[in-house]
MIMAR-610077 format. One record per residue (C-alpha): residue number from 0; residue in three letters; x, y, z. Coordinates in pm, whole numbers. Last residue first. Example, Ala and Ser with C-alpha at 12.3 -4.5 7.8 and 13.67 -1.06 7.14 Angstrom:
<sites>
> 1/SER/1367/-106/714
> 0/ALA/1230/-450/780
</sites>
This chain:
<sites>
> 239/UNK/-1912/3941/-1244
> 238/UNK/-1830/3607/-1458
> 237/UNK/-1538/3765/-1605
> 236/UNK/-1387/3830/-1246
> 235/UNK/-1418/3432/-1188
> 234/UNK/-1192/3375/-1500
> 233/UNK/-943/3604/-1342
> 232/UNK/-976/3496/-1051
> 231/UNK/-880/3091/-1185
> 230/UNK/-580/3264/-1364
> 229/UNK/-473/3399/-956
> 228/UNK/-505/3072/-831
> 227/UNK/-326/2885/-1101
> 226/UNK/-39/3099/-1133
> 225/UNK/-9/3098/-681
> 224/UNK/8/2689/-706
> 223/UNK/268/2681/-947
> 222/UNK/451/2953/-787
> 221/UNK/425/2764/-441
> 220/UNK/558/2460/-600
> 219/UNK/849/2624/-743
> 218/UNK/939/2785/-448
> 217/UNK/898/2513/-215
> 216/UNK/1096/2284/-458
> 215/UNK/1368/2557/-507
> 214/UNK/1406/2592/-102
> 213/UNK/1390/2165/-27
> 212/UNK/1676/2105/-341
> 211/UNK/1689/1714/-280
> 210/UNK/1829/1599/-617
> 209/UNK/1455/1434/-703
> 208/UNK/1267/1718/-494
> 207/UNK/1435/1967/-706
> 206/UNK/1355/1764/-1072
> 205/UNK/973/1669/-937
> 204/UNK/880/2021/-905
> 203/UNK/1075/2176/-1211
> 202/UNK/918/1904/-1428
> 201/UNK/559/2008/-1267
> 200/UNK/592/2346/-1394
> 199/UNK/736/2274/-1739
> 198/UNK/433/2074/-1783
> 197/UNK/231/2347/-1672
> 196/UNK/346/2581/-1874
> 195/UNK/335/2309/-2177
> 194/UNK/-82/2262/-2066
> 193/UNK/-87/2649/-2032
> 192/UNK/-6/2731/-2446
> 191/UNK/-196/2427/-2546
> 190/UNK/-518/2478/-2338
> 189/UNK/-634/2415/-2018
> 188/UNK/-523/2620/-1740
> 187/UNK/-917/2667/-1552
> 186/UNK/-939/2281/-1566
> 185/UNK/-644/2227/-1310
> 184/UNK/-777/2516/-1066
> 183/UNK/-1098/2460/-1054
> 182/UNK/-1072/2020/-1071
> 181/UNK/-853/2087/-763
> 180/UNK/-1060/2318/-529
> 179/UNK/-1243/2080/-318
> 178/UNK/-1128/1763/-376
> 177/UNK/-775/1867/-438
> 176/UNK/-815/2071/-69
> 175/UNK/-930/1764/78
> 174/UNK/-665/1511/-78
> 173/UNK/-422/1791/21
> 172/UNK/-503/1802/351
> 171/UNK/-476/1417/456
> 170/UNK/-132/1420/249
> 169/UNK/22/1693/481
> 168/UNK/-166/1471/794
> 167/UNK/14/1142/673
> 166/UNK/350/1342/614
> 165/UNK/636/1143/448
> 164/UNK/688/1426/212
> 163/UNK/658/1200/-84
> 162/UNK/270/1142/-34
> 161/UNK/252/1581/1
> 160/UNK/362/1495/-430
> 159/UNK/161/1216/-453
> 158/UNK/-151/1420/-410
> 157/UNK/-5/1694/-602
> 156/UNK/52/1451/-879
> 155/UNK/-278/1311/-852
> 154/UNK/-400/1664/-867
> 153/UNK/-234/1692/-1242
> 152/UNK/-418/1381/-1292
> 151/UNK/-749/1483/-1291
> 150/UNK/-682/1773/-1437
> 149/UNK/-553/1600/-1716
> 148/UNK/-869/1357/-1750
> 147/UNK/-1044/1639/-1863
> 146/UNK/-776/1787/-2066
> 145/UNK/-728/1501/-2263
> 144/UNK/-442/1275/-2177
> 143/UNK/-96/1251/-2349
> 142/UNK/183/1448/-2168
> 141/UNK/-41/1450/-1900
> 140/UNK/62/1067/-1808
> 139/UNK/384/1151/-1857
> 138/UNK/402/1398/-1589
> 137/UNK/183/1173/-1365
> 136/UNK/487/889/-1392
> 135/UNK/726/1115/-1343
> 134/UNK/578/1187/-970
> 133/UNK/523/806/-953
> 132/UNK/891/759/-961
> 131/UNK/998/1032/-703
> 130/UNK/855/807/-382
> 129/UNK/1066/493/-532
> 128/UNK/1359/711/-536
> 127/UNK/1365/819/-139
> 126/UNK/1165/1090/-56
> 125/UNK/1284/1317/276
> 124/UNK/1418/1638/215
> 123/UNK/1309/1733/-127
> 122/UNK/983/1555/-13
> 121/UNK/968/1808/295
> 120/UNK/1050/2131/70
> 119/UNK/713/2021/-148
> 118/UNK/504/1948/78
> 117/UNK/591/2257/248
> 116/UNK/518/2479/-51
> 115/UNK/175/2277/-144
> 114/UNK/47/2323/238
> 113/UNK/105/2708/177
> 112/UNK/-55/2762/-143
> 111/UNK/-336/2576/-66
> 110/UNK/-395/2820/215
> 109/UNK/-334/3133/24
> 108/UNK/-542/3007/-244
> 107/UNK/-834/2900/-12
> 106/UNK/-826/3262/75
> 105/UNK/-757/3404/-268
> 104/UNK/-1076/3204/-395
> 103/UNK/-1300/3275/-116
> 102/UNK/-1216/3660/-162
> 101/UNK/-1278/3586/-571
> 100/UNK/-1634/3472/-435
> 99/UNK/-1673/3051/-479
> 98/UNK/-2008/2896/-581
> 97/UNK/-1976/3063/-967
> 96/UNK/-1691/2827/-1018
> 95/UNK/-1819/2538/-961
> 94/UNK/-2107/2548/-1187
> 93/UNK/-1864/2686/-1477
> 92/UNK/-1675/2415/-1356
> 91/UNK/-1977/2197/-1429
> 90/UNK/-2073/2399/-1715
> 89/UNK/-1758/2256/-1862
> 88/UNK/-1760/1908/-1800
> 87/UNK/-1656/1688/-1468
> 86/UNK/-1469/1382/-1555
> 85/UNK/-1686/1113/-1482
> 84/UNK/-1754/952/-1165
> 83/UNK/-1565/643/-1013
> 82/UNK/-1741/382/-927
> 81/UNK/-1597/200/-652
> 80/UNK/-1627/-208/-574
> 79/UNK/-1775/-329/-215
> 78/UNK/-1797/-662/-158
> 77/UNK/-1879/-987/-358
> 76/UNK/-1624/-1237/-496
> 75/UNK/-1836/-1533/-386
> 74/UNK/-2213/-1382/-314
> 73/UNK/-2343/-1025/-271
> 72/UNK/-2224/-715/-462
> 71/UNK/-2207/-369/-314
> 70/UNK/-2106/-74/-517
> 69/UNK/-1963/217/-444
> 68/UNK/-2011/660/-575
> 67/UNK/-2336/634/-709
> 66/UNK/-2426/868/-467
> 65/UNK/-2650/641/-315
> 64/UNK/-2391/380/-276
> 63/UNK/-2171/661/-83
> 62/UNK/-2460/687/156
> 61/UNK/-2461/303/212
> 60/UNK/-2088/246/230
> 59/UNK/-2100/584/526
> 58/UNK/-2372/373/711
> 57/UNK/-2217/47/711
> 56/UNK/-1873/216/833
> 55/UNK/-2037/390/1153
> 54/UNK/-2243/44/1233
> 53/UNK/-1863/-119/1152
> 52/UNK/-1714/114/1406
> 51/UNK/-1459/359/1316
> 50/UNK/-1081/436/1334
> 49/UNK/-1067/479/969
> 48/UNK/-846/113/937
> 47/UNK/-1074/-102/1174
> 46/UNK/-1357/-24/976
> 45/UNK/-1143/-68/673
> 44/UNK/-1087/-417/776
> 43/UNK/-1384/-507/916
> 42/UNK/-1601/-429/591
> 41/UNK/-1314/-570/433
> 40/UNK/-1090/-370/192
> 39/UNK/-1215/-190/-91
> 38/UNK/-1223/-335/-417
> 37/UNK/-1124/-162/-724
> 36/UNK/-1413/-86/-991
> 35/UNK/-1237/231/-1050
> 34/UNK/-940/322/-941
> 33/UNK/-919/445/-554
> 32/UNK/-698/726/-561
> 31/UNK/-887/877/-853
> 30/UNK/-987/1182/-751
> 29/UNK/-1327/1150/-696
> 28/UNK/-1277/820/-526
> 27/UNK/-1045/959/-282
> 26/UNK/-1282/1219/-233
> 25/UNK/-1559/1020/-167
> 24/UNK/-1349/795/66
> 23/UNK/-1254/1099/315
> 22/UNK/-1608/1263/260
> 21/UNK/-1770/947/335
> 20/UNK/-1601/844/646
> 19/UNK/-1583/1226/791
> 18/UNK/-1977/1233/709
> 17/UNK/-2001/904/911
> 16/UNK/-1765/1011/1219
> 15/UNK/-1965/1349/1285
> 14/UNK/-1645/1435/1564
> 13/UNK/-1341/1163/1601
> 12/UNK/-1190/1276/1329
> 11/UNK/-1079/972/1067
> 10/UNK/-849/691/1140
> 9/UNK/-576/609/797
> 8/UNK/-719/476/493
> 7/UNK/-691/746/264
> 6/UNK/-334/830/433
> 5/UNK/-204/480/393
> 4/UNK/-323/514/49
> 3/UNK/-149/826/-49
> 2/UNK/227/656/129
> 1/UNK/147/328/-81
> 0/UNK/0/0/0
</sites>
């Protein structure tokens, strides 16, 4: 199990235990953490992984069923399989989009911004190779996807990127801020011209926290983060 999954799967809050349950795995799932039609563990199991009872777990499987977000099959091989959703479209970030006021935009920027800068100088300092590989692994992957499924995986990369730094909690924050501001910020820089900005973003990234550079991989990352924030106000300012 890797460093992202560990944090997926690691105890929730101890307060409203059944939304925590389903936002934690309905974000995973909307980000594609959890592929789709994989099996989750055990009804036992991941009970005993989120810290929760298996009343507490039964309840979050059956509200993320009604979301179309899991299914439960019965019988020899049965359990509970995820459905992931499909990429969001355009009036859906236009959707999106109109929810947020620029202020809540340059606030959840700032914070964003800061949890992507020290996930970034912590996996300079602490990765080891195998945590780098899946880093180039995204890259390539948005070399050649659509932009749809680009976004998608540009906050994979993110997500593996706080995975790197070693930090459950890190991780924890940036699966919730991906979920909730991700598929803005990621669709908002489609395009040729921003895709290769981007690109040459996320090389810069993964190339300082490869030879350990903690300062130029803050930097960068915080840069990347600030671009996308202040292009997504822009868009939002055109709405007014």
């Amino acid at each position: 199990m890797n460093t992202a999954h560990l944090a997926v799967f690691s105890p929730v809050d101890s307060t409203a235990r059944v939304d925590a349950v389903v936002r934690r795995l309905a974000d995973a799932i909307a980000l594609g953490l959890l592929a789709d039609g994989e099996q989750l563990p055990s009804e036992a199991q991941l009970a005993g992984r989120l810290g929760v009872s298996t009343v507490t777990l039964r309840e979050a499987l059956m509200a993320l069923r009604q979301r179309d977000l899991v299914e439960t099959r019965r019988g020899r091989g049965g359990g509970s399989f995820v459905r992931v959703p499909a990429d969001p479209s355009v009036a859906e970030f236009e959707g999106r989009l109109r929810a947020y006021s620029v202020g809540d935009l340059r606030d959840l920027g700032d914070h964003y911004t800061a949890i992507a800068g020290a996930a970034a100088r912590l996996a300079a300092q602490r990765s080891l190779e195998q945590d780098v590989a899946p880093l180039w692994r995204s890259i390539d992957e948005m070399a050649t996807t659509s932009d749809a499924r680009r976004a998608r995986v540009e906050g994979r990369f993110h997500i593996e990127l706080a995975a790197a730094s070693q930090s459950a909690r890190l991780t924890q924050e940036e699966i919730r801020l991906q979920a909730d501001i991700g598929p803005l910020l990621w669709l908002s820089r489609s395009g040729t011209t921003r895709h290769d900005e981007m690109m040459a973003e996320h090389r810069a990234i993964a190339e300082a926290v490869q030879r350990g550079d903690a300062g130029e991989a803050r930097d960068v990352a915080e840069r990347h983060v600030l671009d996308a924030v202040e292009h997504l106000i822009e868009l939002r300012l055109l709405e007014t």
